[in-house]
ZABA-828442 format. One record per residue: residue in three letters; x, y, z of N, C-alpha, C in turn. Coordinates in steps of 0.05 Angstrom, whole numbers, plus 5000, padded with zeros to 4 digits. Layout:
N
atom fitor = ALA | n_px = X | n_py = Y | n_pz = Z | ca_px = X | ca_py = Y | ca_pz = Z | c_px = X | c_py = Y | c_pz = Z .
...
***
This chain:
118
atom fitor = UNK | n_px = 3638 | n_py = 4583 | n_pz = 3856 | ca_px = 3651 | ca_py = 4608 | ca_pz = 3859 | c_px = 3631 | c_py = 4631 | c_pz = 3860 .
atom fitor = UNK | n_px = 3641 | n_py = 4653 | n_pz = 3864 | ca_px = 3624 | ca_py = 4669 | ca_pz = 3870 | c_px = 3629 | c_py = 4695 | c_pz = 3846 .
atom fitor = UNK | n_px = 3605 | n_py = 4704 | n_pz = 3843 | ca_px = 3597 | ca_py = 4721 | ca_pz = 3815 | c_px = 3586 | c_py = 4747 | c_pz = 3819 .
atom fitor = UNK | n_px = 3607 | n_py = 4764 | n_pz = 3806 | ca_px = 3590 | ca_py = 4801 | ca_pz = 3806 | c_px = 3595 | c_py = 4813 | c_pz = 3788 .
atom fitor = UNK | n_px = 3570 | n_py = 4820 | n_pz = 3785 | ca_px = 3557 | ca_py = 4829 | ca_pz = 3763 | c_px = 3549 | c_py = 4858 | c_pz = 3762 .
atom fitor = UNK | n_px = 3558 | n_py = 4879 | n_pz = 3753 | ca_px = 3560 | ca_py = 4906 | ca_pz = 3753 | c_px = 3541 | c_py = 4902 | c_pz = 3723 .
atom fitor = UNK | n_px = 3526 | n_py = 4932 | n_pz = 3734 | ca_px = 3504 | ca_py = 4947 | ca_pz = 3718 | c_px = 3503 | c_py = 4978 | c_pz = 3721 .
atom fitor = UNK | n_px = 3485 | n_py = 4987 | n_pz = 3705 | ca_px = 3476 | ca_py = 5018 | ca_pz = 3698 | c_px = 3499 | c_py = 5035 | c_pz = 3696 .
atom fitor = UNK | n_px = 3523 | n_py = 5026 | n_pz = 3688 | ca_px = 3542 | ca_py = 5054 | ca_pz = 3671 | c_px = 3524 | c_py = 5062 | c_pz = 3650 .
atom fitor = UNK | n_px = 3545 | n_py = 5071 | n_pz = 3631 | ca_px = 3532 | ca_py = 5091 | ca_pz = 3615 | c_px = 3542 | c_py = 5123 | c_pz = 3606 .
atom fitor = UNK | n_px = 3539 | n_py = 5140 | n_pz = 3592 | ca_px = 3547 | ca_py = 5164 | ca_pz = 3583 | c_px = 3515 | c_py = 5177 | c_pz = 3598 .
atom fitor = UNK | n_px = 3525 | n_py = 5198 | n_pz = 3606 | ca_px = 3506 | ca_py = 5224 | ca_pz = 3625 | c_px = 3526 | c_py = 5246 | c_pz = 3625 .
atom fitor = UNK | n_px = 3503 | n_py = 5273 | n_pz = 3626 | ca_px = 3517 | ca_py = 5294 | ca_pz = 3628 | c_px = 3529 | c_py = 5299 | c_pz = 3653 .
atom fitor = UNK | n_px = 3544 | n_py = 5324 | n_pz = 3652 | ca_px = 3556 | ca_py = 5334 | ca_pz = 3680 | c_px = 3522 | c_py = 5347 | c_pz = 3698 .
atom fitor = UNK | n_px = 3525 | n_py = 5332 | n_pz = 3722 | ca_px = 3502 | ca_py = 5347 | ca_pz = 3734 | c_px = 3493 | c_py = 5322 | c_pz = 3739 .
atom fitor = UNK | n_px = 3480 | n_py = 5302 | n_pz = 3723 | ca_px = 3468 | ca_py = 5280 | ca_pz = 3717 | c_px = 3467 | c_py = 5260 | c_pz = 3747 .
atom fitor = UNK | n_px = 3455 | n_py = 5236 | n_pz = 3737 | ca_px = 3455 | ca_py = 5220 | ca_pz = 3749 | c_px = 3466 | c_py = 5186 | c_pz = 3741 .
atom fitor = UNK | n_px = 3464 | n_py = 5165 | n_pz = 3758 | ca_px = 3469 | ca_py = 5140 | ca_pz = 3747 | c_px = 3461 | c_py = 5124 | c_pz = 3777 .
atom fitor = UNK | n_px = 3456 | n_py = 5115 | n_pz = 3771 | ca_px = 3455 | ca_py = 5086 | ca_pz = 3794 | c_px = 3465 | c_py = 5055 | c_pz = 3782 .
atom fitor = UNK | n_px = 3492 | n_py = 5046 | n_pz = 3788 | ca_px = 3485 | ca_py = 5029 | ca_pz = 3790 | c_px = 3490 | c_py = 4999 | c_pz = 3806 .
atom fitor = UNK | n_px = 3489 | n_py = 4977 | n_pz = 3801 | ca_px = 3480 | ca_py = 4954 | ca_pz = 3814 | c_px = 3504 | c_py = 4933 | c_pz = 3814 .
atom fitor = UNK | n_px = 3512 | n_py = 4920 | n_pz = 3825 | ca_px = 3528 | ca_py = 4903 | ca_pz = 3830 | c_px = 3508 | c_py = 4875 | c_pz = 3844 .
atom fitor = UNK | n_px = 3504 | n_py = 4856 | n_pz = 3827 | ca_px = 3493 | ca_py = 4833 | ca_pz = 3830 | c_px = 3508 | c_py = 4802 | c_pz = 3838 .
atom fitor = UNK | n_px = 3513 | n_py = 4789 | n_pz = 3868 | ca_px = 3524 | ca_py = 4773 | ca_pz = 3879 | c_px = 3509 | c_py = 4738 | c_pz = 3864 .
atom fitor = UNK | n_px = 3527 | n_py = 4725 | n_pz = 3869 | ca_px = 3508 | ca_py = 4692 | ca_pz = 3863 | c_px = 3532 | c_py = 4679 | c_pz = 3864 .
atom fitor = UNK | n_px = 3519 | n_py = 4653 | n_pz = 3882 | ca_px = 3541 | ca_py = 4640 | ca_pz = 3879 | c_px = 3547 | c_py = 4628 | c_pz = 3910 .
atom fitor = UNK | n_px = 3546 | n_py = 4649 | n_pz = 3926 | ca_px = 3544 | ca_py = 4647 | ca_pz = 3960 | c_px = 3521 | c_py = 4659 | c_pz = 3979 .
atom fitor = UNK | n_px = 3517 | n_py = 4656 | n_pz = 3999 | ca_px = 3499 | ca_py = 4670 | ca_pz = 4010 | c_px = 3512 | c_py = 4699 | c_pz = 4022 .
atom fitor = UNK | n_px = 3502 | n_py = 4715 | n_pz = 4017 | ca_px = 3504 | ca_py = 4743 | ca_pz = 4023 | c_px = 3509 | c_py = 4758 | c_pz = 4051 .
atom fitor = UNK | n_px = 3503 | n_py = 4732 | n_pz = 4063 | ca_px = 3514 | ca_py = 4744 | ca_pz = 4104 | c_px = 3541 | c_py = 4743 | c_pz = 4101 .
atom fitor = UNK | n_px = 3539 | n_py = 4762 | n_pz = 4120 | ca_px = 3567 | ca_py = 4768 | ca_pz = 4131 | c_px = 3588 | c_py = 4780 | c_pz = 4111 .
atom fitor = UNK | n_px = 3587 | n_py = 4795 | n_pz = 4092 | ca_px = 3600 | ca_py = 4803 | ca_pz = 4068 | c_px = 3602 | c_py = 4825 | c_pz = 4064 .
atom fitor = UNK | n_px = 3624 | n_py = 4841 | n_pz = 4068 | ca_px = 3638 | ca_py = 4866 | ca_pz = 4059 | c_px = 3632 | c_py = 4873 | c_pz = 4029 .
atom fitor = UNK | n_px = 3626 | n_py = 4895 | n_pz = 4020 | ca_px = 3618 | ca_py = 4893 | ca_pz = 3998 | c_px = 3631 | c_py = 4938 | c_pz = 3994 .
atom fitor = UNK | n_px = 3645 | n_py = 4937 | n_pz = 3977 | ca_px = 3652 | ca_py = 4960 | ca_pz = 3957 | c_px = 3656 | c_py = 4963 | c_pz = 3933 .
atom fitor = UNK | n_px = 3653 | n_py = 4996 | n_pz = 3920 | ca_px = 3662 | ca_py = 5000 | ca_pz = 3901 | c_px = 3688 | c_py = 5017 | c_pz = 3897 .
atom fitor = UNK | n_px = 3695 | n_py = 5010 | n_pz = 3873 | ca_px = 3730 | ca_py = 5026 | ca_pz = 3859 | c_px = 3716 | c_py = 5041 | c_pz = 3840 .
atom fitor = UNK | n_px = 3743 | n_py = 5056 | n_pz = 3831 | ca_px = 3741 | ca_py = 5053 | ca_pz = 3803 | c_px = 3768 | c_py = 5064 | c_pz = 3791 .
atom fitor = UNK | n_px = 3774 | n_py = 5063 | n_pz = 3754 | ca_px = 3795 | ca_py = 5066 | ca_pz = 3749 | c_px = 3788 | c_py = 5087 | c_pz = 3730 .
atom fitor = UNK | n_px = 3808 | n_py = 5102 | n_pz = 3727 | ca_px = 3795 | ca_py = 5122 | ca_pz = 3714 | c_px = 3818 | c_py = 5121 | c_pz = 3679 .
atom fitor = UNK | n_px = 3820 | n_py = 5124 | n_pz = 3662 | ca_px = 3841 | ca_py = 5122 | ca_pz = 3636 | c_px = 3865 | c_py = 5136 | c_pz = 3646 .
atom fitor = UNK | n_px = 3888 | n_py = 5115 | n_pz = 3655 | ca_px = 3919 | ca_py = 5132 | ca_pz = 3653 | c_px = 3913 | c_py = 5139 | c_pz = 3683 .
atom fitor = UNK | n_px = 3898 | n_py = 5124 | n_pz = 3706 | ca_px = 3903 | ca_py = 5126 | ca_pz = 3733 | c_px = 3903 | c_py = 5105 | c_pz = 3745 .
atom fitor = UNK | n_px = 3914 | n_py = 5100 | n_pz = 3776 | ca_px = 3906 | ca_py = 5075 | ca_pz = 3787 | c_px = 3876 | c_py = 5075 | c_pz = 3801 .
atom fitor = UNK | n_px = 3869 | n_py = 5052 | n_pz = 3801 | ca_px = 3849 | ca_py = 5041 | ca_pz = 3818 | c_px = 3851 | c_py = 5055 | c_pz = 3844 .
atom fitor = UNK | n_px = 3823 | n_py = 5072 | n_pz = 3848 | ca_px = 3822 | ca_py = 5080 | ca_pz = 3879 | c_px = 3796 | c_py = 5078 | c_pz = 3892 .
atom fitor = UNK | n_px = 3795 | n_py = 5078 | n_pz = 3918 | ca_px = 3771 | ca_py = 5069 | ca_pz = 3930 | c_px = 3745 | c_py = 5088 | c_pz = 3928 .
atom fitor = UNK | n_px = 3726 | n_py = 5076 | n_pz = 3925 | ca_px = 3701 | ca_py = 5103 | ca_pz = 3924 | c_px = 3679 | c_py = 5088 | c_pz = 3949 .
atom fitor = UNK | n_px = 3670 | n_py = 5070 | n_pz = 3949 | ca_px = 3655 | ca_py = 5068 | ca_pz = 3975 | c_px = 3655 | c_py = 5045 | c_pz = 3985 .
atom fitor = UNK | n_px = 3644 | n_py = 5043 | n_pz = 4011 | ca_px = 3639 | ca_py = 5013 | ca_pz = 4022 | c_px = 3617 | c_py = 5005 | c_pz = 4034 .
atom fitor = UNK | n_px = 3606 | n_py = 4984 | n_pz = 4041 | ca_px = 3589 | ca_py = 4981 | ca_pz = 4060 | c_px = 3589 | c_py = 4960 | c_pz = 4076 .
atom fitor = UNK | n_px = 3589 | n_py = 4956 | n_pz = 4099 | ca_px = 3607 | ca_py = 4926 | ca_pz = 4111 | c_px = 3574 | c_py = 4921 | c_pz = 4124 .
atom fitor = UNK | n_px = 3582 | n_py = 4885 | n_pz = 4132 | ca_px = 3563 | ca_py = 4872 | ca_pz = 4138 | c_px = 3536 | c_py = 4874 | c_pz = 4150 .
atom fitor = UNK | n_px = 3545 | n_py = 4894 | n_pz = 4173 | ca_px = 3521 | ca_py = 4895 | ca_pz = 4192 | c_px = 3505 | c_py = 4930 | c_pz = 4182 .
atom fitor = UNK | n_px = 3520 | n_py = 4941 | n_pz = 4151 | ca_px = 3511 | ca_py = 4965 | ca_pz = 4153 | c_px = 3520 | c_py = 4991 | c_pz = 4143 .
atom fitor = UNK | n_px = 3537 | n_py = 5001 | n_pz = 4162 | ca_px = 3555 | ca_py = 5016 | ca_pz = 4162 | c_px = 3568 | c_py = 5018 | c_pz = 4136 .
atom fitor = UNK | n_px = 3560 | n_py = 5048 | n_pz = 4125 | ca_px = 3588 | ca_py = 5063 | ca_pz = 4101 | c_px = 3608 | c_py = 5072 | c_pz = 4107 .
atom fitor = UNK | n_px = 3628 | n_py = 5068 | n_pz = 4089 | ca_px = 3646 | ca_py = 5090 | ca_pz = 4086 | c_px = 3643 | c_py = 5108 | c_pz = 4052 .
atom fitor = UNK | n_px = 3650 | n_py = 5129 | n_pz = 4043 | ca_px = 3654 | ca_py = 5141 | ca_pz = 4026 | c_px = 3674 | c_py = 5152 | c_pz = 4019 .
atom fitor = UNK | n_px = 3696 | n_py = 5150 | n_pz = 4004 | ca_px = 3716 | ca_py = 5169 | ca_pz = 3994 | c_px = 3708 | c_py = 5211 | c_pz = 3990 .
atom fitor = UNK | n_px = 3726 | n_py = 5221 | n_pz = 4000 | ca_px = 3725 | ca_py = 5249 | ca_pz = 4004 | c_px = 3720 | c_py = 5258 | c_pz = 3984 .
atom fitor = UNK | n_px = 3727 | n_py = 5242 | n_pz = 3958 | ca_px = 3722 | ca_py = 5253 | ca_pz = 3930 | c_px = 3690 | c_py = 5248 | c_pz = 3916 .
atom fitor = UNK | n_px = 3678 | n_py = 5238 | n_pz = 3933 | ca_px = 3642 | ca_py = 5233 | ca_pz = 3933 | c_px = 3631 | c_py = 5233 | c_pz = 3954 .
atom fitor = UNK | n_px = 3631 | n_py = 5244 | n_pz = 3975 | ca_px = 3618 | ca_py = 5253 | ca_pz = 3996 | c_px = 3599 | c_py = 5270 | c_pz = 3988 .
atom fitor = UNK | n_px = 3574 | n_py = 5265 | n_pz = 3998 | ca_px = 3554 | ca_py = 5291 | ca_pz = 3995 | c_px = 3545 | c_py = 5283 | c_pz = 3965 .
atom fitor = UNK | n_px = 3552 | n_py = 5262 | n_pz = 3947 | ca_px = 3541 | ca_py = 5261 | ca_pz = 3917 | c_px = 3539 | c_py = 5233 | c_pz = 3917 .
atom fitor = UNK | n_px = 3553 | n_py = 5211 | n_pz = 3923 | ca_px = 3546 | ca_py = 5192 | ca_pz = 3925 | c_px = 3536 | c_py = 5165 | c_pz = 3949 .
atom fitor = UNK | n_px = 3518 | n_py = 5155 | n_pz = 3947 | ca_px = 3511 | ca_py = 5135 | ca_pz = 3973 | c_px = 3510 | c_py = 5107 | c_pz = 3961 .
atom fitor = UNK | n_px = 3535 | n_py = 5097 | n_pz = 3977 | ca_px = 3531 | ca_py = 5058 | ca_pz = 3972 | c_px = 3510 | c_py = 5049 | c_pz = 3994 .
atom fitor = UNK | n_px = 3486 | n_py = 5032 | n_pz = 3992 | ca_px = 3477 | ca_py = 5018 | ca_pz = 3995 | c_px = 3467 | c_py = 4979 | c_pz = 3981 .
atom fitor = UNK | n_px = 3455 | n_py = 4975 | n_pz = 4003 | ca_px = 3455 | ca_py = 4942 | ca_pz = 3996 | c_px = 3423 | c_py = 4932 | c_pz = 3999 .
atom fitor = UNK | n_px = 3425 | n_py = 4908 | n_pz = 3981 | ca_px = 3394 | ca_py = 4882 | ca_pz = 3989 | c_px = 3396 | c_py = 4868 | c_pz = 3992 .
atom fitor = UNK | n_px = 3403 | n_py = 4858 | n_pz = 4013 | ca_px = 3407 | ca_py = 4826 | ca_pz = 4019 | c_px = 3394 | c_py = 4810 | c_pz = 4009 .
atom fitor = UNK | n_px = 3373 | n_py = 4819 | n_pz = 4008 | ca_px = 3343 | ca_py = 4797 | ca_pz = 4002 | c_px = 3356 | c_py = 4795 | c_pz = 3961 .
atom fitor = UNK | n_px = 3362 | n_py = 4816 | n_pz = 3953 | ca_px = 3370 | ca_py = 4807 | ca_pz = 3931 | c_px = 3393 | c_py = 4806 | c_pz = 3927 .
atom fitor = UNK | n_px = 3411 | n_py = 4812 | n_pz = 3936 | ca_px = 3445 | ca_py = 4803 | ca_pz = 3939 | c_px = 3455 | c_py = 4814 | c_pz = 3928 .
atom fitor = UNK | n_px = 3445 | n_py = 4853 | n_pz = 3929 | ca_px = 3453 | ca_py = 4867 | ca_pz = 3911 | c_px = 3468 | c_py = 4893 | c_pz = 3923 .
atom fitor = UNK | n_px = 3484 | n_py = 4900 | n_pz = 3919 | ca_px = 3494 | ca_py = 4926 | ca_pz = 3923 | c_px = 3492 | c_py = 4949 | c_pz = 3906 .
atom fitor = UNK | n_px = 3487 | n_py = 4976 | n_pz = 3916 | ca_px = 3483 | ca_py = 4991 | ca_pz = 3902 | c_px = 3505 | c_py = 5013 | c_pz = 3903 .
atom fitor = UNK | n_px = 3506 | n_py = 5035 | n_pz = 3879 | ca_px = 3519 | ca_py = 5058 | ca_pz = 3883 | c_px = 3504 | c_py = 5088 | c_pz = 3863 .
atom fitor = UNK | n_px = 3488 | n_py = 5099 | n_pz = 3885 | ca_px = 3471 | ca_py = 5122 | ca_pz = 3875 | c_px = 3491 | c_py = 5139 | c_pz = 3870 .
atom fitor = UNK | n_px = 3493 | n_py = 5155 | n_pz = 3849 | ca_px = 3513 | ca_py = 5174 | ca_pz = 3836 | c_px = 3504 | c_py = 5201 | c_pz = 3828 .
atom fitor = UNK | n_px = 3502 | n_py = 5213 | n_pz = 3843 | ca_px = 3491 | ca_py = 5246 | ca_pz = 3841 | c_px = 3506 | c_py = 5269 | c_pz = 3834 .
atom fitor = UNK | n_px = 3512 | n_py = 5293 | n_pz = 3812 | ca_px = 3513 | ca_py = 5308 | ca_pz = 3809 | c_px = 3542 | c_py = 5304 | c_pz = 3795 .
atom fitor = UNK | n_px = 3541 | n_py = 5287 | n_pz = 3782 | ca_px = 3560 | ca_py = 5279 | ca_pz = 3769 | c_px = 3581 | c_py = 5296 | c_pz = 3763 .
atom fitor = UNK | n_px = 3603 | n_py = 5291 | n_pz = 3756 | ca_px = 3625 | ca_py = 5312 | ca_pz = 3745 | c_px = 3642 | c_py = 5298 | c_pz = 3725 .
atom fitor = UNK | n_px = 3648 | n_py = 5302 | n_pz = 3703 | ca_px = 3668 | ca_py = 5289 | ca_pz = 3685 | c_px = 3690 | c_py = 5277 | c_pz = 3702 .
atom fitor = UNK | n_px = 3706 | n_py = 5292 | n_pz = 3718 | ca_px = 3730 | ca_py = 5272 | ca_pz = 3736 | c_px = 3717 | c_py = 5247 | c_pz = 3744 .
atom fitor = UNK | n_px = 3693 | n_py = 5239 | n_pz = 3751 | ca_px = 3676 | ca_py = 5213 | ca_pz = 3749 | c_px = 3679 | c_py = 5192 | c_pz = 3737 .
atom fitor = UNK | n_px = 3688 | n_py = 5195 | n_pz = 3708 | ca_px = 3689 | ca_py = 5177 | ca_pz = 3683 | c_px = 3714 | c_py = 5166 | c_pz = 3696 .
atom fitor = UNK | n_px = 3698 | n_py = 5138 | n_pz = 3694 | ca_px = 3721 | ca_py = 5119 | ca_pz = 3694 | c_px = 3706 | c_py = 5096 | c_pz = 3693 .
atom fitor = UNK | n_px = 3716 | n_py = 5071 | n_pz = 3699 | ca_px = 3708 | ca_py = 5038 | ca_pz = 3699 | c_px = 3707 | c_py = 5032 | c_pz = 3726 .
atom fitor = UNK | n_px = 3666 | n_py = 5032 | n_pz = 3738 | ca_px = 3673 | ca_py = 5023 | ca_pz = 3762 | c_px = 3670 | c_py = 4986 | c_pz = 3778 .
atom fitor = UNK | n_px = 3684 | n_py = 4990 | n_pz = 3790 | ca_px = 3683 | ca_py = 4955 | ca_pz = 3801 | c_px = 3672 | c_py = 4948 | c_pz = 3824 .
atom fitor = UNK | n_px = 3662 | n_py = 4935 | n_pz = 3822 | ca_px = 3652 | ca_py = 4918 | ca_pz = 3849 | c_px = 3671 | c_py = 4898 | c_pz = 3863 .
atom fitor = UNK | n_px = 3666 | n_py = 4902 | n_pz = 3893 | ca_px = 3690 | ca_py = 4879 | ca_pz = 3906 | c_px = 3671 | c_py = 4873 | c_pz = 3933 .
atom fitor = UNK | n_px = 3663 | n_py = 4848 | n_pz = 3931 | ca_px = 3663 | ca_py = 4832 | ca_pz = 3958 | c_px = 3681 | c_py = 4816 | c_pz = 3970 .
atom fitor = UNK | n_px = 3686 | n_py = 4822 | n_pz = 3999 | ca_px = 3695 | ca_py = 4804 | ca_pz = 4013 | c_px = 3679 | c_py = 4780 | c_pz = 4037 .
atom fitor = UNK | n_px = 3674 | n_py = 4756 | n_pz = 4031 | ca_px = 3671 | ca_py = 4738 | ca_pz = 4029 | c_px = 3686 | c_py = 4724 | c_pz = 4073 .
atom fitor = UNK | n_px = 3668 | n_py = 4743 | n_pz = 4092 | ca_px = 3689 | ca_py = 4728 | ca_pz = 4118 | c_px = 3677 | c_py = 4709 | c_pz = 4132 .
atom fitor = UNK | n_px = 3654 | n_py = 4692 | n_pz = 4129 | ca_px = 3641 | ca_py = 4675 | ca_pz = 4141 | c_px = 3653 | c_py = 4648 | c_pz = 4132 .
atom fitor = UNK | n_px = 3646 | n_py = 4627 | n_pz = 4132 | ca_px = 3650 | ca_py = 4599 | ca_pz = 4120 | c_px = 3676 | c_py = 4598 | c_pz = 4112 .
atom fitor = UNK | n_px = 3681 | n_py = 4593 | n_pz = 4078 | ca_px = 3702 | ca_py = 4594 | ca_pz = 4071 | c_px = 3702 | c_py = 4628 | c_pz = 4055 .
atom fitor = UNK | n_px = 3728 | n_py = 4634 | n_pz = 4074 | ca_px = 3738 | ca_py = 4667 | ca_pz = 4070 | c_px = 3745 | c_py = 4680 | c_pz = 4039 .
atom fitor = UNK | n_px = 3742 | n_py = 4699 | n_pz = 4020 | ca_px = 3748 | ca_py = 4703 | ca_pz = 3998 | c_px = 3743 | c_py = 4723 | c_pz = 3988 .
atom fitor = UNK | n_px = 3755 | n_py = 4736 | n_pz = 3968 | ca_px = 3753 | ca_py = 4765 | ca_pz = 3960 | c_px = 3752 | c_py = 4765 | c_pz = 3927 .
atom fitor = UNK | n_px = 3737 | n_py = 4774 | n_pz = 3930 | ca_px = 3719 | ca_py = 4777 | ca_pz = 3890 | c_px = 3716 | c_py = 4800 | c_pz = 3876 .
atom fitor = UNK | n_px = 3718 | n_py = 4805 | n_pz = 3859 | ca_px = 3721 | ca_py = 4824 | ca_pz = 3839 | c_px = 3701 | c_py = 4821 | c_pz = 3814 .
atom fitor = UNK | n_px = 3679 | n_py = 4846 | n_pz = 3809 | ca_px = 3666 | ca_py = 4841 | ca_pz = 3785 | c_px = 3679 | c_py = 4850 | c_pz = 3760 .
atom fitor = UNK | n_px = 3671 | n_py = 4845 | n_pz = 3736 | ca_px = 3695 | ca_py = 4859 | ca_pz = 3710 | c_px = 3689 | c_py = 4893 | c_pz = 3712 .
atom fitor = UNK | n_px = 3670 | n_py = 4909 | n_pz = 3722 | ca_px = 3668 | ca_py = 4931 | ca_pz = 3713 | c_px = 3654 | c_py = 4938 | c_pz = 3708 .
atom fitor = UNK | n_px = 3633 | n_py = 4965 | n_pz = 3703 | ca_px = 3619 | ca_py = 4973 | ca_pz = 3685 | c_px = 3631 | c_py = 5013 | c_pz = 3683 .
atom fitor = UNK | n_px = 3633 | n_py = 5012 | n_pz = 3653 | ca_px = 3638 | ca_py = 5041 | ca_pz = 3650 | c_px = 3621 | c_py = 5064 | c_pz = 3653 .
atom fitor = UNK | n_px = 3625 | n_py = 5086 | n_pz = 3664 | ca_px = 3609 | ca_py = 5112 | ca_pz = 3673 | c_px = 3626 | c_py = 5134 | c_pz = 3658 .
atom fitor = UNK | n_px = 3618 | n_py = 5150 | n_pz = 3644 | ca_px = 3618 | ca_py = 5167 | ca_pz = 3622 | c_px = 3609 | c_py = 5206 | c_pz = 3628 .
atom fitor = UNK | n_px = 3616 | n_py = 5210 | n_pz = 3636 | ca_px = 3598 | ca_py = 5251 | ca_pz = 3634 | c_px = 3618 | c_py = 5264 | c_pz = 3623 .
atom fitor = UNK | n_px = 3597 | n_py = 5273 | n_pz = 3612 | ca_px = 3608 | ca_py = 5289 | ca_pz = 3590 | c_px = 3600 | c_py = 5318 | c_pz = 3599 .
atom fitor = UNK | n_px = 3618 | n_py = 5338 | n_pz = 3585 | ca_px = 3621 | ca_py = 5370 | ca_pz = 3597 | c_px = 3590 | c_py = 5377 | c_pz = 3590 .
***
């Protein structure tokens, strides 16, 4: 099965920064859709970025201009640079690959929490 592994939450101020990492194992990393969510306390789950196989982002309107998803194949890692933080931020974010080469499949890491404070 396939395994993700979210890193670098944390508490940071408003303004601040965070990066962090979402770590794959388990399959090989071609061909794989790869985004992040997040949930925020007492909201639903909504989309914050993507990055699909050959490249190409998308970003939610609500982090444009502050945040950039990128990836490492070579290490099977996805990233999410987080700039200029704002308390509406705080929430639990997740990692999700989708899995469309070989055998097809969609994965979910548990989370890691992101914190700013006023």
């Amino acid at each position: 099965q396939v395994q993700l592994v979210e890193s670098g939450g944390g508490l940071v101020q408003a303004g601040g920064s965070l990066r962090l990492s979402c770590a794959a194992s388990g399959r090989t990393f071609s061909n794989v859709n790869m985004a992040w969510f997040r949930q925020a306390p007492g909201k639903e789950r909504e989309f914050v970025a993507a990055i699909y196989w050959h490249g190409s982002t998308v970003h939610a309107d609500s982090v444009k201009g502050r945040f950039t998803i990128s990836r490492d194949n070579a290490k099977n890692t996805v990233y999410l640079q987080m700039n200029s933080l704002k308390p509406e931020d705080t929430a639990v974010y997740l990692c999700n690959g989708e899995w469309r080469s070989g055998l097809p499949g969609d994965y979910w890491g548990k989370g890691t929490l992101v914190t700013v404070s006023s």
